[in-house]
N, C-alpha and C positions, 0 to 999 in steps of 0.2 A: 597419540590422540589425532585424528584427521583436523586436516585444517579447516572442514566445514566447522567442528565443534568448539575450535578456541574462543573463547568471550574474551572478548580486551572492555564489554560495555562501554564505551564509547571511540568518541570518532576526533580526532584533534583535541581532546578535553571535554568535550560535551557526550554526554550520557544521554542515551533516548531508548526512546520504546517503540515498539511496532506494533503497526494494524494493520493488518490482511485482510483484504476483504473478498469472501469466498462464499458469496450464498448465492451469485445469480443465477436465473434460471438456463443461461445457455440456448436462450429460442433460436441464435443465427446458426450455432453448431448442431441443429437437429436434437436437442435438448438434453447432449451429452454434459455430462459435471468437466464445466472446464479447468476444474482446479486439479482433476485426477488424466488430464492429456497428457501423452510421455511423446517428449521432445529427446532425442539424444539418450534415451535410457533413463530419462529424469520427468517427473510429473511437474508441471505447469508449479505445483504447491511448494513442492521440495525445490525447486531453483531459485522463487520468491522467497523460501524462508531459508538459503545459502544465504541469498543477499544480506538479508538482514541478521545474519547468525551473531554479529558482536550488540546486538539492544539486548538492555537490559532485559526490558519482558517484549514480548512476543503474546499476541492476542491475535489470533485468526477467527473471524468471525464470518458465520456459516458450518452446515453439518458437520462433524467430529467426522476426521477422515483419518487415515493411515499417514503421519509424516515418518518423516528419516529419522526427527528429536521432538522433542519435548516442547511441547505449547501449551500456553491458554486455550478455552474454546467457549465463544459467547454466541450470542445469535439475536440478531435485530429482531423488535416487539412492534409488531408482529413480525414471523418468518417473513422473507421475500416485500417489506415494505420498501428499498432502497439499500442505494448505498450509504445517503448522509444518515439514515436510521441506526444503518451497519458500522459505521465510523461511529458514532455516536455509543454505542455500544461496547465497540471496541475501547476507546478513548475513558472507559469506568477503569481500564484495567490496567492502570499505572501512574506513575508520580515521574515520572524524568518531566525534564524541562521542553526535550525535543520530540516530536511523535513523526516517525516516520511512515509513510501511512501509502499503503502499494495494494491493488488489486491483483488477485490471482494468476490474471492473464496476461502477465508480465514476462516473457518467460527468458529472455534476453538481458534483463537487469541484472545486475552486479554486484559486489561489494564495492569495487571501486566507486558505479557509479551511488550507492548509497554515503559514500565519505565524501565525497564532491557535493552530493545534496546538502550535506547537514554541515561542512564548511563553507559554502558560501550563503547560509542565513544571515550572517551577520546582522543586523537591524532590522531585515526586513521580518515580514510577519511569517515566511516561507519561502523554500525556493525547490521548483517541480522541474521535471525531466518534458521535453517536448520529443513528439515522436519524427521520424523521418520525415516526412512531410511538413512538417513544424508547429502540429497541432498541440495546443499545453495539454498534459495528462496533469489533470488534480487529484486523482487515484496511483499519481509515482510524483510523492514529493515529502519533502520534509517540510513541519510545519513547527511552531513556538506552541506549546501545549495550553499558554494561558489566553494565543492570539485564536486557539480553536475554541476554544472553551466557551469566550464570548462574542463570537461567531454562531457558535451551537444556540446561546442562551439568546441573542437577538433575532435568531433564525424561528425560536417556536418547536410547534410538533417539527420534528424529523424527519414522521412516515413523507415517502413519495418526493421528497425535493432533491433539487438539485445539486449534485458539489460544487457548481459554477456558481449559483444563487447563493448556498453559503459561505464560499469561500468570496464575493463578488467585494465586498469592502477590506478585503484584509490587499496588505503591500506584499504582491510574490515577485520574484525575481524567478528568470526561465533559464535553462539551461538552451545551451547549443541544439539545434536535432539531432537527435540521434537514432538507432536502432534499439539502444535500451529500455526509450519512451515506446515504443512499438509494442501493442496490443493485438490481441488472436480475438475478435471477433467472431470469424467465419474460414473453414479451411483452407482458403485460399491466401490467408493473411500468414499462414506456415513457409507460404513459399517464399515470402521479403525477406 
């Protein structure tokens, strides 16, 4: 069995699920599907869902595309309203405790660095990767699935908000900068 396929479902004792978020429209990449980019012989999609290959479920939300394995496939109501629509969405498609929850254009993130996420929650409400620069990505972090939930539920409709405004009351804890936190915007973000 390749070692992308091993399920151990979870991470230190804690069981979680993934949400991938993969419906944007891609306008800074000349409005190519960023989730089907090939970095090193690997699609943007297929290294985001390496990362996460020990969760329980796995829900990539956005078009049904070609992965490596086997996934959910959900799509925010309506198509293209956001991501917190798209998390929202994704987040109907499990019961673990922990939701780990990464944007497609991830393409440097890890297993490792997903075990480091979902072990140092401890108390807090989450704890996300920060990119090179040391900006928080709330699209690469692990979250407490009941602290999103009532996050989602005080937040309202979905469409069009922000993960910063939903996520803005909950307790996150940041990771170091890294290169993991580092997102492909625009082709020039390939070369960091």
């Amino acid at each position: 069995m390749s070692p992308w396929c091993r399920r151990t479902r979870q991470t230190a004792g804690v069981e979680f699920d993934a949400v991938v978020v993969a419906g944007g429209g891609s306008t800074r990449l000349g409005g190519v599907d960023k989730a089907l980019v090939v970095l090193e012989g690997v699609t943007f999609l297929d290294r985001v869902l390496r990362a996460v290959a020990n969760a329980a479920r796995t829900v990539v939300v956005g078009p049904v595309r070609e992965t490596y394995r086997t996934v959910e496939w959900t799509q925010e109501d309506p198509p293209g309203s956001g991501p917190v629509a798209g998390l929202a969405a994704g987040l109907a498609g499990g019961t673990a405790p922990v939701v780990v929850v990464l944007s497609c254009d991830l393409p440097w993130v890890t297993a490792a660095d997903i075990s480091r996420l979902v072990d140092s929650l401890g108390s807090h409400d989450g704890s996300g990767l920060r990119d090179s620069d040391g900006r928080d990505q709330w699209l690469a972090a692990a979250y407490k699935r009941t602290s999103l939930e009532q996050a989602l539920e005080r937040l309202g409709d979905p469409r069009d908000q922000s993960v910063r405004r939903l996520t803005a009351e909950l307790d996150l804890v940041w990771q170091e900068p890294a290169h993991a936190g580092d997102d492909v915007d625009t082709w020039a973000d390939l070369d960091g």
